[in-house]
N, CA, C and O atoms as a CHARMM CRD file, in Angstrom:
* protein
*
  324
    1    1 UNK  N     93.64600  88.29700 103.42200 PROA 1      0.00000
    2    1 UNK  CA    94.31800  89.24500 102.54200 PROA 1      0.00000
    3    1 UNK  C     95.11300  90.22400 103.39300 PROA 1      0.00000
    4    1 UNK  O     94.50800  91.06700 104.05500 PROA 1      0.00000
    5    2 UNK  N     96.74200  90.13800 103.40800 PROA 2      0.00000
    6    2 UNK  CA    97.52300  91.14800 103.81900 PROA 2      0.00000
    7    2 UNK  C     97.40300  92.37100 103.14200 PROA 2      0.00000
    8    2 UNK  O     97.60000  92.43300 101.92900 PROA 2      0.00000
    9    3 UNK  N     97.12900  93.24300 103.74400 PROA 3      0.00000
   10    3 UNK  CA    97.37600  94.59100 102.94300 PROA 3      0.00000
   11    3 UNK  C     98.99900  95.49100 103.15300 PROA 3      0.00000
   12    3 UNK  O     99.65800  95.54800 104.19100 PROA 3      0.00000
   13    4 UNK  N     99.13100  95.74400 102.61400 PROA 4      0.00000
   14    4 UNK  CA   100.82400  96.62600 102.67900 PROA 4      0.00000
   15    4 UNK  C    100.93900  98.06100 102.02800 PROA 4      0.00000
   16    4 UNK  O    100.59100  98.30100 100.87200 PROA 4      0.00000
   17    5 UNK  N    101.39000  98.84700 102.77500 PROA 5      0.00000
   18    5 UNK  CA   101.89700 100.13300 102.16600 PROA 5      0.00000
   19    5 UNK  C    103.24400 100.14400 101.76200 PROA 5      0.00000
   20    5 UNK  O    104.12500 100.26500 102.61200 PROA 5      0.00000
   21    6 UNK  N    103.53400 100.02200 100.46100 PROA 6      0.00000
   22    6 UNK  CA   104.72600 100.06000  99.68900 PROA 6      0.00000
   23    6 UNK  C    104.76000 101.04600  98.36300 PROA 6      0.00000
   24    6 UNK  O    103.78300 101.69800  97.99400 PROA 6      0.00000
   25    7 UNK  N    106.26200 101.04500  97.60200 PROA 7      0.00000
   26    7 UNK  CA   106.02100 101.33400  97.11500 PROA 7      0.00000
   27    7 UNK  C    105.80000 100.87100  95.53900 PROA 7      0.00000
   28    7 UNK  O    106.03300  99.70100  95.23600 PROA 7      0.00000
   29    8 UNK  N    105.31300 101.88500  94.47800 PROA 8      0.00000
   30    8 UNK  CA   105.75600 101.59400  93.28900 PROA 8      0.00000
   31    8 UNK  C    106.26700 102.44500  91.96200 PROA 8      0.00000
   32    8 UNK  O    105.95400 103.63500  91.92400 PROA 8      0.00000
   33    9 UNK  N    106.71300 102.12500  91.33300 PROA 9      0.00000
   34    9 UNK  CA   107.68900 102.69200  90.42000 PROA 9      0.00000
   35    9 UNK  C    107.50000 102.96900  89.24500 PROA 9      0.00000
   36    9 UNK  O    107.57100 102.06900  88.40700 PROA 9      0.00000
   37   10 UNK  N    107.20000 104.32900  88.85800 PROA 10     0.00000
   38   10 UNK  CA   107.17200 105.33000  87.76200 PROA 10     0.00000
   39   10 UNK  C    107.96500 105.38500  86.94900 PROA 10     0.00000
   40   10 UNK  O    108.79900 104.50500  86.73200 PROA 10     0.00000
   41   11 UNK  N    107.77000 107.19600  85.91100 PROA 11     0.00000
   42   11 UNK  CA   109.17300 107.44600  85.41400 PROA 11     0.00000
   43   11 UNK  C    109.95900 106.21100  84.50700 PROA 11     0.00000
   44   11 UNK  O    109.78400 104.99400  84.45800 PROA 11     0.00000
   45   12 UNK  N    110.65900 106.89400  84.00100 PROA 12     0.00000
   46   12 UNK  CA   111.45500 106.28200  82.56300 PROA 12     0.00000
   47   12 UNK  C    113.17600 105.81700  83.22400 PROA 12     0.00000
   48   12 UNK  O    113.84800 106.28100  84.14400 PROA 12     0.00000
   49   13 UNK  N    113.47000 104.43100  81.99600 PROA 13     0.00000
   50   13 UNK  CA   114.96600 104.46400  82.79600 PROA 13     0.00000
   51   13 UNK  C    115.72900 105.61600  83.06800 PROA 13     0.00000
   52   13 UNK  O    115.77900 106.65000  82.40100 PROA 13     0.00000
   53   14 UNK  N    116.58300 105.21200  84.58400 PROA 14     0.00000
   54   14 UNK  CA   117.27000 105.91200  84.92400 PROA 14     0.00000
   55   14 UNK  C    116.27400 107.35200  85.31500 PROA 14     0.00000
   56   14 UNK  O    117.23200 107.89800  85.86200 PROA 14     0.00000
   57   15 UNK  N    115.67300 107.90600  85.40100 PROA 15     0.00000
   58   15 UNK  CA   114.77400 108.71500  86.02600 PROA 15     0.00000
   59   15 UNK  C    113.48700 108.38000  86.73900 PROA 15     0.00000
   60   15 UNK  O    112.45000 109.02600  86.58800 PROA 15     0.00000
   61   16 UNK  N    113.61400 107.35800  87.50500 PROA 16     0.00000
   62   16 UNK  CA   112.72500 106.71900  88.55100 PROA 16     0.00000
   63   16 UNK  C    111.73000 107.70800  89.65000 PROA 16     0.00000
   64   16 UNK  O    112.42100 108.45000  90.34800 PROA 16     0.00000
   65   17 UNK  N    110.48900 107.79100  89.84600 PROA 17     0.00000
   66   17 UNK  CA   110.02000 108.38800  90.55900 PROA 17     0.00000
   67   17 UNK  C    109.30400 107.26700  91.57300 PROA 17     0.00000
   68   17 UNK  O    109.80200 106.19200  91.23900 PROA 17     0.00000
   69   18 UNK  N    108.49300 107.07100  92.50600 PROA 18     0.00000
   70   18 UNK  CA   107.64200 106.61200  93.26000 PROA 18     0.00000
   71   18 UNK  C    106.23900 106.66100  93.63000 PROA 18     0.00000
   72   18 UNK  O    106.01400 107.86200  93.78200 PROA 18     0.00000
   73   19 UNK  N    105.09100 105.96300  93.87500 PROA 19     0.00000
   74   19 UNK  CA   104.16000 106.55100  93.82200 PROA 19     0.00000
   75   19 UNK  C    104.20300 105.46800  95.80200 PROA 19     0.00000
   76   19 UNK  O    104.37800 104.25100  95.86600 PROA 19     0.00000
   77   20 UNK  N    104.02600 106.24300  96.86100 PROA 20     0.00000
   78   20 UNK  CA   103.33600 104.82600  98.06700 PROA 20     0.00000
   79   20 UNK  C    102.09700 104.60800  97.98000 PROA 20     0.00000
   80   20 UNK  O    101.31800 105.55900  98.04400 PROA 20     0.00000
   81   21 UNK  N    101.65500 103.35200  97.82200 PROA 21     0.00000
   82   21 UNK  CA   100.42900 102.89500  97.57700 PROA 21     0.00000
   83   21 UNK  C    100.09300 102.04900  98.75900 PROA 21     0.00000
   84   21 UNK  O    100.75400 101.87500  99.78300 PROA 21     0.00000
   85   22 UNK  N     98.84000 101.51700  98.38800 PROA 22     0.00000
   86   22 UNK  CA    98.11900 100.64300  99.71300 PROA 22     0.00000
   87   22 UNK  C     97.66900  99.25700  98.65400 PROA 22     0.00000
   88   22 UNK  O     96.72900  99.20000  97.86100 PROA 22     0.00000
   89   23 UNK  N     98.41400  98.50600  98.88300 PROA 23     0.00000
   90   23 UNK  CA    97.92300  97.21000  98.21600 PROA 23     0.00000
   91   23 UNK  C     97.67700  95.60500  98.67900 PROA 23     0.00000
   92   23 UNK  O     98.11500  95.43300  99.81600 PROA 23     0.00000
   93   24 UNK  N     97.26300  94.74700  98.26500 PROA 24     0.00000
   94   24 UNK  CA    97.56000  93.66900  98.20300 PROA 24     0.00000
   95   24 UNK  C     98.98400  92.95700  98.37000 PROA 24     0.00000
   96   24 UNK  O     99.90500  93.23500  97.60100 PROA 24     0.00000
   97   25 UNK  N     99.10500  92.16900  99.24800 PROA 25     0.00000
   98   25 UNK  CA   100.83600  91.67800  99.49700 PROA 25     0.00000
   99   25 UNK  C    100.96200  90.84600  98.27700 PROA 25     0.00000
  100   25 UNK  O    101.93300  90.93800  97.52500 PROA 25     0.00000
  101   26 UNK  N     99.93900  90.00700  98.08200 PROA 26     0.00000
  102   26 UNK  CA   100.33300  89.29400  96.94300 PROA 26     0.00000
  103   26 UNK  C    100.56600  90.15500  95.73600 PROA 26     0.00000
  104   26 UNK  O    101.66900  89.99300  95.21500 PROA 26     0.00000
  105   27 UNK  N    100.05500  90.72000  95.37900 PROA 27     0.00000
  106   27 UNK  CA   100.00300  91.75900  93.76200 PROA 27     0.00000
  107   27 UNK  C    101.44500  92.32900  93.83000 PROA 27     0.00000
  108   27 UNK  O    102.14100  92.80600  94.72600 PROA 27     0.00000
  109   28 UNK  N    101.67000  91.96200  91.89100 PROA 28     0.00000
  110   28 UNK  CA   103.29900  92.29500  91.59000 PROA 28     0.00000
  111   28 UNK  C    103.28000  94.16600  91.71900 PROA 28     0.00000
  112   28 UNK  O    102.44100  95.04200  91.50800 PROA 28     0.00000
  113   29 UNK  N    104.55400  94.12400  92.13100 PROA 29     0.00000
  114   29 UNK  CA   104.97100  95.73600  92.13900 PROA 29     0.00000
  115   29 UNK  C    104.26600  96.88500  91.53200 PROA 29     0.00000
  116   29 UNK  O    104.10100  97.86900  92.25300 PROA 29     0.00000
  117   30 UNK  N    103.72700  96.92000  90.04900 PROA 30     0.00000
  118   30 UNK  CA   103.21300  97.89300  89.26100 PROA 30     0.00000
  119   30 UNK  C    102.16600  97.48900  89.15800 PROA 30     0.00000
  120   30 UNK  O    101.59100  98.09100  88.25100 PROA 30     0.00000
  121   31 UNK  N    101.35000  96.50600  89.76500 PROA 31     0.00000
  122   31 UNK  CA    99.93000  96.07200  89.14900 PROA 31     0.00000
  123   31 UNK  C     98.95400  97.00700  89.85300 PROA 31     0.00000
  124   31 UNK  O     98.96600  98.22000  90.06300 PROA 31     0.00000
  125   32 UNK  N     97.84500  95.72600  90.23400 PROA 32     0.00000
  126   32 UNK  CA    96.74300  96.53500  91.24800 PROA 32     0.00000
  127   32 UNK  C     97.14900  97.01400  92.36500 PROA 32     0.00000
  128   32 UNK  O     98.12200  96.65800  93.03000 PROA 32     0.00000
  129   33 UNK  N     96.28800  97.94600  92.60000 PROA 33     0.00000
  130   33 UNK  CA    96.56000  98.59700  94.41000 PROA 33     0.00000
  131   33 UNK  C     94.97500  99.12600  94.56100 PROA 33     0.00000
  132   33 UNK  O     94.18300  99.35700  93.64800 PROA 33     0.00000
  133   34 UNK  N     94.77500  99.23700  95.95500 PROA 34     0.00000
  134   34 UNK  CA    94.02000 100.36900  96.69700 PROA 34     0.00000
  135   34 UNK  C     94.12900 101.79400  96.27900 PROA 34     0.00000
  136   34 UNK  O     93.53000 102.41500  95.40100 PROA 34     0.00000
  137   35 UNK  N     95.01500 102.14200  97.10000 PROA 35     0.00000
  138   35 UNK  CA    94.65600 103.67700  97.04400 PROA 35     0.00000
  139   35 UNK  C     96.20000 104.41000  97.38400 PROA 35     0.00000
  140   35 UNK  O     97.14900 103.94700  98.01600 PROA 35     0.00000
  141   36 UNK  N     96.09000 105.31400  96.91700 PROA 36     0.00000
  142   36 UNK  CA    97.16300 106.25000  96.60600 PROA 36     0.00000
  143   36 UNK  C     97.50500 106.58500  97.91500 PROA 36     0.00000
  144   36 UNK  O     96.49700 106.46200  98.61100 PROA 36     0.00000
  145   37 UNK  N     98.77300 107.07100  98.77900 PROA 37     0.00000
  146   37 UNK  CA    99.46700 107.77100  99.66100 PROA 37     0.00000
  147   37 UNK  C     99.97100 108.43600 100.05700 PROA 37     0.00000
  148   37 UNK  O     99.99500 108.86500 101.21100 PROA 37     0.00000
  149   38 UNK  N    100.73200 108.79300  98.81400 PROA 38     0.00000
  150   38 UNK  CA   102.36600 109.74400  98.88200 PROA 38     0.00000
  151   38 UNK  C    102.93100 109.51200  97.41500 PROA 38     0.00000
  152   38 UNK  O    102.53300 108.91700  96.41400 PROA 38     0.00000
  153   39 UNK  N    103.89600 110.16200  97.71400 PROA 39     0.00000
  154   39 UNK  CA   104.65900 110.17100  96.02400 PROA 39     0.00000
  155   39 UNK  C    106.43300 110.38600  96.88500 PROA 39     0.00000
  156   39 UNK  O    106.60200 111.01400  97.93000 PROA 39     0.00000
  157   40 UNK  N    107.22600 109.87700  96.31100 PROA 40     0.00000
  158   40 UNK  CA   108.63000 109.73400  96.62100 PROA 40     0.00000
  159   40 UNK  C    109.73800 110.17700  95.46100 PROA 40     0.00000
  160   40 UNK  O    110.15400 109.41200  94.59100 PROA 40     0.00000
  161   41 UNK  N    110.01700 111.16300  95.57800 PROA 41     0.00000
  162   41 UNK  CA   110.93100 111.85100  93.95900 PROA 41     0.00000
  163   41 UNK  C    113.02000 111.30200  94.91600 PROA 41     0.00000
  164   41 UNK  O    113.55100 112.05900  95.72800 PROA 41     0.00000
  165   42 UNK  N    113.48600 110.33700  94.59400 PROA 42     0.00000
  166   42 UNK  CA   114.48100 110.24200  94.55700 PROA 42     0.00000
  167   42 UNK  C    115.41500 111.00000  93.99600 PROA 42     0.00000
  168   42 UNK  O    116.50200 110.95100  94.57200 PROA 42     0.00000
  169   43 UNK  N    115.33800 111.80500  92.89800 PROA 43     0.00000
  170   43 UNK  CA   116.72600 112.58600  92.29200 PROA 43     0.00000
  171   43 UNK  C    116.36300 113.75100  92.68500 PROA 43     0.00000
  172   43 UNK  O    117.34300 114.49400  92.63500 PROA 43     0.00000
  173   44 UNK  N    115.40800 114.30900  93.06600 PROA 44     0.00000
  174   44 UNK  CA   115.47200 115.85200  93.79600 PROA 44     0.00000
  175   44 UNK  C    116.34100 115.74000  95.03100 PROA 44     0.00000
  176   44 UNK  O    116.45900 114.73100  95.72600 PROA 44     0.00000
  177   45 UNK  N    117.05600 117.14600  95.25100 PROA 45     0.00000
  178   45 UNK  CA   117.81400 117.64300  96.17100 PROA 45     0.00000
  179   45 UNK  C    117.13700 118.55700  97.59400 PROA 45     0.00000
  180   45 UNK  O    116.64000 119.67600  97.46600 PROA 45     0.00000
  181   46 UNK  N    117.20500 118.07800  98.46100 PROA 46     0.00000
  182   46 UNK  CA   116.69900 116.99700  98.82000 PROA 46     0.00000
  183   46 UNK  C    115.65800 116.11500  98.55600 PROA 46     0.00000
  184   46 UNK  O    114.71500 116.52400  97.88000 PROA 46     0.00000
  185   47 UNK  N    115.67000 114.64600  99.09300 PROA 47     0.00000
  186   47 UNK  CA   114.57300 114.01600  97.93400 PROA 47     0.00000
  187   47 UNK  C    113.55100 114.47100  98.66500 PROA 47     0.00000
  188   47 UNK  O    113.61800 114.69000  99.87400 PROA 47     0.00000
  189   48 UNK  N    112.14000 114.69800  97.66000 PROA 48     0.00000
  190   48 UNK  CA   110.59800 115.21300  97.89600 PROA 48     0.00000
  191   48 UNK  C    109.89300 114.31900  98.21200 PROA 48     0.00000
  192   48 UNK  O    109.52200 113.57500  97.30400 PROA 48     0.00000
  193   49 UNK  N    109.45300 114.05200  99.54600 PROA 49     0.00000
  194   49 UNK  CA   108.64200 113.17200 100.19600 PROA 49     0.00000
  195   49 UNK  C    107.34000 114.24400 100.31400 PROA 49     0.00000
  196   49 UNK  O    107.25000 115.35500 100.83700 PROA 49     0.00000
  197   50 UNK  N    106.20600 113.25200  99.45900 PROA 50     0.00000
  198   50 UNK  CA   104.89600 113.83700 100.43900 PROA 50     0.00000
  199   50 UNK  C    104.20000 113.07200 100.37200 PROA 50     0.00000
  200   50 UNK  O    104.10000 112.39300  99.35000 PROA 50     0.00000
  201   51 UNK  N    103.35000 112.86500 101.58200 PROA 51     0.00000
  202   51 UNK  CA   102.35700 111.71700 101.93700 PROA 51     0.00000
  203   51 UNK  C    101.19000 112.73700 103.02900 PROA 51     0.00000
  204   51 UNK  O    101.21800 113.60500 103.90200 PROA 51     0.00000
  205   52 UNK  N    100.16200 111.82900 102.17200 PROA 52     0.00000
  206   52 UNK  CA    98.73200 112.79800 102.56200 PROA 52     0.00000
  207   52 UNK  C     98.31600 111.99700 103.99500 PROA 52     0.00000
  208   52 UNK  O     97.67800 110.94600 104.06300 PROA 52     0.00000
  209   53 UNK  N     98.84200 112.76400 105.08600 PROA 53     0.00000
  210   53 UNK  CA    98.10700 111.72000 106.41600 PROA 53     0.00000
  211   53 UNK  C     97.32400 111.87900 106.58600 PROA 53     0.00000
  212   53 UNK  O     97.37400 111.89000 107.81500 PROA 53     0.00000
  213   54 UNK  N     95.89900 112.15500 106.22500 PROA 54     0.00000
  214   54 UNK  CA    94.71900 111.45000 106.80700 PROA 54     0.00000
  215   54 UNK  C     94.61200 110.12300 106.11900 PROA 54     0.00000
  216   54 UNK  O     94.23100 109.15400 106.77500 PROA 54     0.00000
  217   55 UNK  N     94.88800 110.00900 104.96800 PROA 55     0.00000
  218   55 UNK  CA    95.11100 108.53500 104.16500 PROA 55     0.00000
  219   55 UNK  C     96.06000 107.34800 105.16300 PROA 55     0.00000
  220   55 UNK  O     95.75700 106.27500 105.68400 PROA 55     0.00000
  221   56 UNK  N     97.35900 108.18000 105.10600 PROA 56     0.00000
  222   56 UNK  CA    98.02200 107.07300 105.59500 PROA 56     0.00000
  223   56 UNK  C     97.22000 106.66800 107.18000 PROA 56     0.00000
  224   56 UNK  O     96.79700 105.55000 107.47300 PROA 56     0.00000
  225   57 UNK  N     97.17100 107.67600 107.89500 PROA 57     0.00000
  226   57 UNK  CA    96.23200 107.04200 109.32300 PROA 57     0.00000
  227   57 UNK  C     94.88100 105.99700 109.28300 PROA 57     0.00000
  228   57 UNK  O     94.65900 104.99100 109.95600 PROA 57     0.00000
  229   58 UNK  N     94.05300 106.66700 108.19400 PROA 58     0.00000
  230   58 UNK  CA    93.11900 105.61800 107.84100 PROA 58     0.00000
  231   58 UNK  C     93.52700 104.34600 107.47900 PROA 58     0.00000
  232   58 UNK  O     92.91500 103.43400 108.03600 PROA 58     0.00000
  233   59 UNK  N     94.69200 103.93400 106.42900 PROA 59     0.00000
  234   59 UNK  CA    95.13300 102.76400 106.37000 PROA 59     0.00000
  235   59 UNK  C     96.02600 101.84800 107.47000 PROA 59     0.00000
  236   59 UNK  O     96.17600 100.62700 107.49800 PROA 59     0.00000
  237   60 UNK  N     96.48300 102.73300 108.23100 PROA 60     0.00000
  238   60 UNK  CA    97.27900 102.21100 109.53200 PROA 60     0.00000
  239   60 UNK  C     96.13300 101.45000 110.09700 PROA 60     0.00000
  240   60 UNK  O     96.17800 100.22400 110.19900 PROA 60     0.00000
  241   61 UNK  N     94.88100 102.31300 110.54600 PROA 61     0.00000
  242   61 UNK  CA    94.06000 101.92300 111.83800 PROA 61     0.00000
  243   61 UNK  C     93.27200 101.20400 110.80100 PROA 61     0.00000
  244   61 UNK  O     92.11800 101.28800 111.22000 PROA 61     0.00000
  245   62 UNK  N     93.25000 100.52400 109.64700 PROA 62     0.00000
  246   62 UNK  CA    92.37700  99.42200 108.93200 PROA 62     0.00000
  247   62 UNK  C     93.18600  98.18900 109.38000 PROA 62     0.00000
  248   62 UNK  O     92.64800  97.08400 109.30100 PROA 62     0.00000
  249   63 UNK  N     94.69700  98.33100 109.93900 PROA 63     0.00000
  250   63 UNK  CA    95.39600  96.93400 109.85800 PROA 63     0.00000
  251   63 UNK  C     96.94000  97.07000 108.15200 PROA 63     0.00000
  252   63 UNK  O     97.55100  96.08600 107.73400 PROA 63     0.00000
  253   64 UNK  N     97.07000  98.15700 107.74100 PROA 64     0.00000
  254   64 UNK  CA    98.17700  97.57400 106.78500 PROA 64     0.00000
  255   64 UNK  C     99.12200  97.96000 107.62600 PROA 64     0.00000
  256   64 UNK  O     99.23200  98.85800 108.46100 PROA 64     0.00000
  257   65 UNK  N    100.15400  96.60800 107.01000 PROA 65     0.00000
  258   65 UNK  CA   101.38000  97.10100 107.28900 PROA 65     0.00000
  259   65 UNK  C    102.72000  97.59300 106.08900 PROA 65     0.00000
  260   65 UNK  O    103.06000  97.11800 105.00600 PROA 65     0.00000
  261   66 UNK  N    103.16500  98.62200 106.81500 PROA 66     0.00000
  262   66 UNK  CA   104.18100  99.46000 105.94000 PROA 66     0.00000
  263   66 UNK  C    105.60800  98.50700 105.65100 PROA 66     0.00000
  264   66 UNK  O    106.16600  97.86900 106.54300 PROA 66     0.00000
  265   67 UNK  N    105.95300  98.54200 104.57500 PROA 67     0.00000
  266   67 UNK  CA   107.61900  97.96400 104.65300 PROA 67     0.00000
  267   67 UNK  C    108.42800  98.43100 104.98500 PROA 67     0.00000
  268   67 UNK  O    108.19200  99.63700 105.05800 PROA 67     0.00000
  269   68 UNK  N    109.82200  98.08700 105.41100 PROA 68     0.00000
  270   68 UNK  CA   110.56500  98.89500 105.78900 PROA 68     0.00000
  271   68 UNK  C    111.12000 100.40800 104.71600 PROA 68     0.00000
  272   68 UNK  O    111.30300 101.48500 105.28400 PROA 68     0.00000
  273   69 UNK  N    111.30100 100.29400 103.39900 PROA 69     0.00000
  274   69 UNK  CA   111.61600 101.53600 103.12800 PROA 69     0.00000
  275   69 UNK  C    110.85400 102.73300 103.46300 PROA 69     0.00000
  276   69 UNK  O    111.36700 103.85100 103.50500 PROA 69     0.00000
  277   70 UNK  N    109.16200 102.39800 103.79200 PROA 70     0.00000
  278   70 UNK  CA   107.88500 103.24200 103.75800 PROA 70     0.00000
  279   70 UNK  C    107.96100 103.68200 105.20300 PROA 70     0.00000
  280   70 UNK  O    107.60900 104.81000 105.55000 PROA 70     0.00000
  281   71 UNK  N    108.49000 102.65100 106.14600 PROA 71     0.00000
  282   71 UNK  CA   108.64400 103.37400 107.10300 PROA 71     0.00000
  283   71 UNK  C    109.64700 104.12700 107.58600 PROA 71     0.00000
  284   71 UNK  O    109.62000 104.63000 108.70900 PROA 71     0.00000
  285   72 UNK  N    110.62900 104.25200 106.73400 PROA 72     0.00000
  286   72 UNK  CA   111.79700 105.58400 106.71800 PROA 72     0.00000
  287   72 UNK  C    111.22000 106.49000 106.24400 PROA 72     0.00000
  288   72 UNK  O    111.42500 107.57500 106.78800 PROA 72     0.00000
  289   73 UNK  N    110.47000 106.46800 105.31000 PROA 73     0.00000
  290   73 UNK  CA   109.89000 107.52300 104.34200 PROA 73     0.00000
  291   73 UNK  C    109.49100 108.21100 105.14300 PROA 73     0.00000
  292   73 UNK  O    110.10300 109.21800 105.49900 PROA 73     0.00000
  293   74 UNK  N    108.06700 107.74600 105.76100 PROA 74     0.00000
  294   74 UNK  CA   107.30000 107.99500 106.99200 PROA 74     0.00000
  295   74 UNK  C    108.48800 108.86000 107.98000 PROA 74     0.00000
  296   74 UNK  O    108.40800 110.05200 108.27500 PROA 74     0.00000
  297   75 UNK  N    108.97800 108.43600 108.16100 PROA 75     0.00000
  298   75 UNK  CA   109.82800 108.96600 109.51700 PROA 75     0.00000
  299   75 UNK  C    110.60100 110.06500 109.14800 PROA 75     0.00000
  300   75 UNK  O    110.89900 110.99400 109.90000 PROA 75     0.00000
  301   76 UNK  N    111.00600 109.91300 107.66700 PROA 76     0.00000
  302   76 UNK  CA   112.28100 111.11200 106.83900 PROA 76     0.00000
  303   76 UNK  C    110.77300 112.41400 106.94000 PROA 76     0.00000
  304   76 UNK  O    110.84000 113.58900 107.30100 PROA 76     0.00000
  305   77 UNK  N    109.59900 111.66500 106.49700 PROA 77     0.00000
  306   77 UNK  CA   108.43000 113.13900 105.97200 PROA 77     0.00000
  307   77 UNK  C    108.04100 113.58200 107.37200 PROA 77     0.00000
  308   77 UNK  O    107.95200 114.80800 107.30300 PROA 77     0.00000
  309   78 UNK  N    107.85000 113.30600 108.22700 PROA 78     0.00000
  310   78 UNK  CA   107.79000 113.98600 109.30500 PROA 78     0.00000
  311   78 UNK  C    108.57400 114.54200 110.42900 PROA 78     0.00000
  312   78 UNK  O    108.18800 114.95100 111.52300 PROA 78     0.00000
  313   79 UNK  N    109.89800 114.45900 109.86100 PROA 79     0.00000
  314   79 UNK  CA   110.79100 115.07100 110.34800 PROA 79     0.00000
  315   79 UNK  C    111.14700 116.60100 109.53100 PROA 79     0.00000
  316   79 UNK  O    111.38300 117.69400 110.04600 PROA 79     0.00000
  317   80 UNK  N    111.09000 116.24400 108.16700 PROA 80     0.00000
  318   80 UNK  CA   110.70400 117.19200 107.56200 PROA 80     0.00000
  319   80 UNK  C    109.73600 118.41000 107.22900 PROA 80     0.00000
  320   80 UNK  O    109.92400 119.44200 106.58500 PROA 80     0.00000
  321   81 UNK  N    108.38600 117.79500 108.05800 PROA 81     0.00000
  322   81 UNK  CA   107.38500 118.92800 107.90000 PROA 81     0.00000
  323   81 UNK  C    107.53500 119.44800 109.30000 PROA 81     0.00000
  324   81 UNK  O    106.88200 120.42400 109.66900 PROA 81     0.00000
């Protein structure tokens, strides 16, 4: 079982929010997951990245791997804090 930190998708058309989760590679986009990460608000100015790192470190050092948008995220939120 691959595990992956990605994301998934909230919010009503056209007002899309994000939740980063820790899931299953196989499992579709909105289904099951693990455990919660971060939250990603796209239409805020600038967009609102927050991700709780002791979570994300715990899931790193279990073995998931992040996709590429999660790891911009990652990189945009800590440039930011």
């Amino acid at each position: 079982m691959a595990v992956r930190i990605r994301l998934t998708r909230l919010g009503r058309k056209k007002k899309a929010y994000y939740r980063i989760i820790v899931a299953d590679s196989e499992s579709k986009r909105d289904g099951k997951f693990l455990d919660i990460v971060g939250t990603y608000d796209p239409l805020k100015d600038p967009a609102a990245i927050t991700i709780d790192q002791g979570k994300l470190q715990e899931w790193l050092g279990k073995g998931a791997q992040p996709t590429t948008t999660v790891k911009s995220l990652i990189s945009k939120a800590a440039v930011s804090e």
